[in-house]
N, C-alpha and C positions, 0 to 999 in steps of 0.2 A: 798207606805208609805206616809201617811198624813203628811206634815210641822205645825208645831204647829202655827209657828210662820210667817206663809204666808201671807201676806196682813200686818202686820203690818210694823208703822216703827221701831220699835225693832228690827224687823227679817229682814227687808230692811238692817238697820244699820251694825247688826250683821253680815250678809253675805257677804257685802263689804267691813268690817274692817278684816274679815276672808281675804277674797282674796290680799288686799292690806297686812295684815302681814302675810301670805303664802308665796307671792311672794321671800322675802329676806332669808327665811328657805330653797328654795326647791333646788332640783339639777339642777347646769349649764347646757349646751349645749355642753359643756366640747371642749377641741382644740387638734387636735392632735398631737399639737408642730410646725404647720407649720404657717409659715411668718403671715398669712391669716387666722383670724377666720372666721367659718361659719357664715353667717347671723343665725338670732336667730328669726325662724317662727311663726307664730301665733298658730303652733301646739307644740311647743317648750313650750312656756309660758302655753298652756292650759295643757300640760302632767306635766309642774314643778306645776299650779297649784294643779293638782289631787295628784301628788306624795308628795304634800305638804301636803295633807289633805283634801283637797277641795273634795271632791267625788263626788258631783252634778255635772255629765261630761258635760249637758248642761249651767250651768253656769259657768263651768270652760271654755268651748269654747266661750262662750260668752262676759265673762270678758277679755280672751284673745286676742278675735276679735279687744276689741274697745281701748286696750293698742295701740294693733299694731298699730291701725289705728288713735289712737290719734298723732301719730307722731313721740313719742319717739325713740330715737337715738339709733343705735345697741348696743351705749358704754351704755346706760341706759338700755335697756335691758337686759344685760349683769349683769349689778350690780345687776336688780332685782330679776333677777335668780340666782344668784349666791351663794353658801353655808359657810358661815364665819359668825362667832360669831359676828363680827363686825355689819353686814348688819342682821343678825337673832333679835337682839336688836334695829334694827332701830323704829321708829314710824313713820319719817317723810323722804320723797325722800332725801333731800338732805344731811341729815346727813349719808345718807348709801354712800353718793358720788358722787349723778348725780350734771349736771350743772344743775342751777336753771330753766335753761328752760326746760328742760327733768321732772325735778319734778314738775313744774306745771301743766307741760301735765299729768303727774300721778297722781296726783290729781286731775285735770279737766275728768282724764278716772274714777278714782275711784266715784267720783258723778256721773257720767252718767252711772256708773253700777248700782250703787242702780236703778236709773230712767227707764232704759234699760231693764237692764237682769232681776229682780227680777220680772218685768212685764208679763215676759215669764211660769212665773211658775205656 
């Protein structure tokens, strides 16, 4: 299936603001009540992206890639996957809750996904 909106930056924009307000909609990693949450995978973030909406599984693993790898914190991971009204109405990292360094980096990942992954397509 043809993207309408491939090459532009409309559909750059559009698919990055997609995955960044995906992220705070989709389902946790969930805990099983012990002391110790799991870390929170790069396949973790790219299944809460798809299960978010995101369907492009390549650029769901793709965006997920470069969160992970941007740096962010398990606790910020944590938030961005996570399902509450609170973080579902977020716009911005740190009103959903991360520390201010965990949302820069989310924002530093969300511009190198336009740059990155949308390239790929």
């Amino acid at each position: 299936m043809r993207n309408p909106l491939k090459g532009t930056v409309v559909g750059g924009v559009t698919l990055a603001a997609a995955a960044l307000v995906a992220l705070p909609v989709l389902t946790g990693c969930g805990s099983s009540g012990g002391d110790k949450q799991a870390d929170v995978s790069q396949g973790d973030v790219s299944k809460a992206l798809q299960d978010g909406g995101l369907k492009d599984v390549k650029l769901a693993d793709c965006a997920a890639k470069i969160y992970v790898d941007q740096g962010i914190s398990q606790s910020g991971l944590r938030l961005m996957i996570k399902n509450d009204a609170k973080t579902a109405t977020a716009t911005d990292p740190e009103s959903m809750g991360m520390s201010k360094d965990d949302a820069d980096k989310a924002r530093a990942a969300t511009s190198k996904i336009v740059t990155d992954c949308l390239k790929q397509e």
